[in-house]
C-alpha positions as CSV (number, residue, x, y, z in Angstrom):
1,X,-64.3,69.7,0.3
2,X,-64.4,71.6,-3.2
3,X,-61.0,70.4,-5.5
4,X,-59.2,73.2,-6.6
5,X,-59.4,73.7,-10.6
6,X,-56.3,72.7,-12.5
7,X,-55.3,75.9,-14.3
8,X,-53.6,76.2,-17.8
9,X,-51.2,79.1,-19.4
10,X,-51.7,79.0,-22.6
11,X,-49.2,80.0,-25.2
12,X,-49.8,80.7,-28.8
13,X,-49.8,84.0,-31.1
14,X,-53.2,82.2,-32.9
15,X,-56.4,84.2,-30.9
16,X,-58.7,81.6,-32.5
17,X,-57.0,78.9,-31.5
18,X,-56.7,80.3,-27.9
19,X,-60.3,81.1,-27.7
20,X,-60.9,77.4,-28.9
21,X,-58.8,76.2,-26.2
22,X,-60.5,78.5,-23.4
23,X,-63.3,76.8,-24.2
24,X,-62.4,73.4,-24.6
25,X,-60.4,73.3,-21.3
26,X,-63.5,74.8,-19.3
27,X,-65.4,72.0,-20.0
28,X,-62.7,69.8,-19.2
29,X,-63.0,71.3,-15.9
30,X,-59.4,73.5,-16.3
31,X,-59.3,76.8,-16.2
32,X,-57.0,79.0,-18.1
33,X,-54.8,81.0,-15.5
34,X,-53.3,83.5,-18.6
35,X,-52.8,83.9,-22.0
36,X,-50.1,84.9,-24.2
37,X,-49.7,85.9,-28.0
38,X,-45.5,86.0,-27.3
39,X,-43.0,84.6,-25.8
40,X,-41.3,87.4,-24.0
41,X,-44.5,87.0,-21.8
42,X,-44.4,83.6,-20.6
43,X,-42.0,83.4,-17.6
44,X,-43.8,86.6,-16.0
45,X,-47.1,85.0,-16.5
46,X,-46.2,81.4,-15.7
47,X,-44.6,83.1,-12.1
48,X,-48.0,85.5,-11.1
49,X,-50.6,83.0,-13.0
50,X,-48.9,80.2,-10.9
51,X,-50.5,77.4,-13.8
52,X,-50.0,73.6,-13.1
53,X,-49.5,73.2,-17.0
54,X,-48.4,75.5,-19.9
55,X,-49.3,74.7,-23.7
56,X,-46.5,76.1,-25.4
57,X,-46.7,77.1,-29.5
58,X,-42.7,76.1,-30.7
59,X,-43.2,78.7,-33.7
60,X,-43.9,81.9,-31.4
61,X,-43.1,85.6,-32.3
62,X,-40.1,87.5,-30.6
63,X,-39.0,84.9,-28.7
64,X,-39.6,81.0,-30.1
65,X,-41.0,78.1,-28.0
66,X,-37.1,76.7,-28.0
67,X,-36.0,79.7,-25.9
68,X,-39.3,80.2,-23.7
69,X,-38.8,76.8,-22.6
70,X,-35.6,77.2,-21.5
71,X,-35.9,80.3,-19.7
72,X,-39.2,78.9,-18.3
73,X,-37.3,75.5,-17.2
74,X,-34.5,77.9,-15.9
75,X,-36.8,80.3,-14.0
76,X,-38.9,77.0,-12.5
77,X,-37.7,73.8,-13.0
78,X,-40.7,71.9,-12.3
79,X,-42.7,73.3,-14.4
80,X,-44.9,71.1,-16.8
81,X,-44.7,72.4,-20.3
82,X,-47.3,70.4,-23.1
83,X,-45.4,71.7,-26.6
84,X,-47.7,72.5,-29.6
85,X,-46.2,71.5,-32.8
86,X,-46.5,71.4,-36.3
87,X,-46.1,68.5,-38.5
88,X,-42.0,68.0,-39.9
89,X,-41.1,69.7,-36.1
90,X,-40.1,66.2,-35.1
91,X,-36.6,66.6,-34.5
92,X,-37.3,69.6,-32.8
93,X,-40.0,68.0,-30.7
94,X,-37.5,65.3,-29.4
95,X,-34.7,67.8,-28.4
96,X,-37.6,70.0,-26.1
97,X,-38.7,66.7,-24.3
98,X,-35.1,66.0,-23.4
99,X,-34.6,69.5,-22.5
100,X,-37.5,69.4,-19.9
101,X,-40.9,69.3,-22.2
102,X,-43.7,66.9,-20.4
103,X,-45.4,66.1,-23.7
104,X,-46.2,67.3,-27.4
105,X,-49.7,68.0,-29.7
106,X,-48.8,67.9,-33.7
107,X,-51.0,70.4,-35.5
108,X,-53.5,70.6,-36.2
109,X,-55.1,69.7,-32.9
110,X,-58.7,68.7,-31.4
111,X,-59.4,71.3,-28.8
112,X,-61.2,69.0,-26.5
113,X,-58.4,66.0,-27.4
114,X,-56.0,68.6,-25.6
115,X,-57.5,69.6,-23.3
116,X,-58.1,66.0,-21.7
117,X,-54.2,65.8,-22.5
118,X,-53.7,68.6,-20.1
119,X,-55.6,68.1,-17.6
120,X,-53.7,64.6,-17.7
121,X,-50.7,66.4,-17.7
122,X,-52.0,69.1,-15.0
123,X,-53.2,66.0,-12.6
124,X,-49.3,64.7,-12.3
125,X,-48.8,68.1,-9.6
């Protein structure tokens, strides 16, 4: 019987960093179910993309990971959400685990030490 790929939303208004991750995470054995640049995007996605993990930027344009998490949390509560922060975003970091965050990556970040962090993270569905 062939195991189902864990799949991956990825959140983050950097394309490289994105197209570092895609690749990363496919040899990992993830797959990425969506993308997004924003974070007015991220609940629509999260519902029709149906990802066991989401790597969320906290520093996003037009809606900040803060509020996408919330409204992510809100819209599906068991949702696993890996944050992606930048260094001095500690305090900030600590307030999105205990509002529902499953773990954190400080900036910058190893594409393929990620990825094995969310497939970690994915493997907990």
């Amino acid at each position: 019987m062939k195991t189902k790929k864990k799949r991956v939303l990825i959140v983050d208004d950097s394309t490289g960093l994105r197209e570092n991750m895609k690749e990363a995470l496919a040899n990992a054995g993830l797959e990425v179910s969506a993308e997004a640049s924003h974070g007015n995007e991220v609940v629509a996605l999260y519902t029709s993309s149906k990802p066991d993990v989401v790597l969320l930027d906290t520093q996003l344009p037009l809606k900040n990971g803060p509020e996408v998490l919330a409204e992510l949390k809100k819209a599906a509560p068991k949702a696993r959400v890996v944050l992606l922060a930048s260094l001095g975003e500690e305090a900030l970091v600590e307030q999105l685990l205990k509002q529902g965050a499953t773990d954190f990556l400080i900036r910058p970040v190893v594409p393929a030490d990620a990825a094995q962090l969310l497939k970690r993270v994915a493997e907990l569905a």
